[in-house]
C-alpha positions as CSV (number, residue, x, y, z in Angstrom):
1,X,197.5,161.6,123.1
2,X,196.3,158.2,124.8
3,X,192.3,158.9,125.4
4,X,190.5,156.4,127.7
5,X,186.6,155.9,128.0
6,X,184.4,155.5,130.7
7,X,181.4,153.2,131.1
8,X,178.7,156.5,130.0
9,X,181.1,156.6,126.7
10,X,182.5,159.7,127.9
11,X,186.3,160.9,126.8
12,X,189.4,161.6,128.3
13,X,193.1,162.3,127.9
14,X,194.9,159.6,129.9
15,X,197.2,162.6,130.9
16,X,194.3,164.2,132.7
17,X,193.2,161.2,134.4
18,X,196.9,160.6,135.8
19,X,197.1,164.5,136.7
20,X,193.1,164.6,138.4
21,X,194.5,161.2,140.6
22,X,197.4,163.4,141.8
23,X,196.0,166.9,142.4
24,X,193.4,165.0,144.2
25,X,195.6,163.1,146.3
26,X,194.4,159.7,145.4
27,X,196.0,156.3,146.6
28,X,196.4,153.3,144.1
29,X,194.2,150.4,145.1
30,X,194.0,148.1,142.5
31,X,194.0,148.5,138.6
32,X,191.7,151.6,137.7
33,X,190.6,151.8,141.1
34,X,191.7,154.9,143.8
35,X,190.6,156.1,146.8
36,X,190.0,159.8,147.8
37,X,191.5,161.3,151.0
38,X,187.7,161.1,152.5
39,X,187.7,157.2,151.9
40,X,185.9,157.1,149.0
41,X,186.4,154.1,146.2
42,X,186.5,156.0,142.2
43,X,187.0,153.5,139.7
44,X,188.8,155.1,137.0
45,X,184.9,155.6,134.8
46,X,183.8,157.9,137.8
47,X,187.3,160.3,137.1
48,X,186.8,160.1,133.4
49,X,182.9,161.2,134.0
50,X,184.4,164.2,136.7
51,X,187.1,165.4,134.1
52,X,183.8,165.4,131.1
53,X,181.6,167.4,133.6
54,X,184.5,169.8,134.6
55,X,184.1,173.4,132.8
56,X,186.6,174.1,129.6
57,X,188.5,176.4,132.2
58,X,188.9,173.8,135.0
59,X,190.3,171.3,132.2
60,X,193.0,173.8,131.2
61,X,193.5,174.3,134.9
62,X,193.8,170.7,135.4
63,X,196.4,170.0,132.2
64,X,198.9,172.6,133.8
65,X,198.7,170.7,136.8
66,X,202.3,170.0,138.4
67,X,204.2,172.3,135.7
C-alpha cells in the first residue's frame, strides 16, 4: 500500500485516490491537480480530505470501484 497525505494530515491509500479521480470523472490538469465535471479545481489534499470524511461503507464501495 502507497498512503499519501493531505495538507489537514489526513490519510489515504494512493489506490483510492486514483479510483475516487475516475469514478468521479476527473480530468488531469497539472501534477495533483483535477478538475470535476462541474468545473471545479481539487488539488489532490481536497480528495484525500473527501476519501477521510467518506463513511467506512462508502470506502469499501470506493476500493471495489472498476472490478
Amino acid at each position: 500500500m502507497n498512503f499519501k497525505q493531505s495538507k489537514n494530515d489526513n490519510w489515504a491509500d494512493q489506490m483510492l485516490v486514483e479510483k475516487y479521480i475516475l469514478q468521479n470523472d476527473f480530468t488531469y490538469v497539472a501534477p495533483g491537480t483535477y478538475e470535476c465535471p462541474g468545473g471545479h479545481i481539487w488539488n489532490e489534499c481536497h480528495i484525500i480530505d473527501s476519501i477521510n470524511n467518506m463513511t467506512v461503507e462508502q470506502q469499501l464501495e470506493l476500493s471495489k470501484y472498476g472490478e
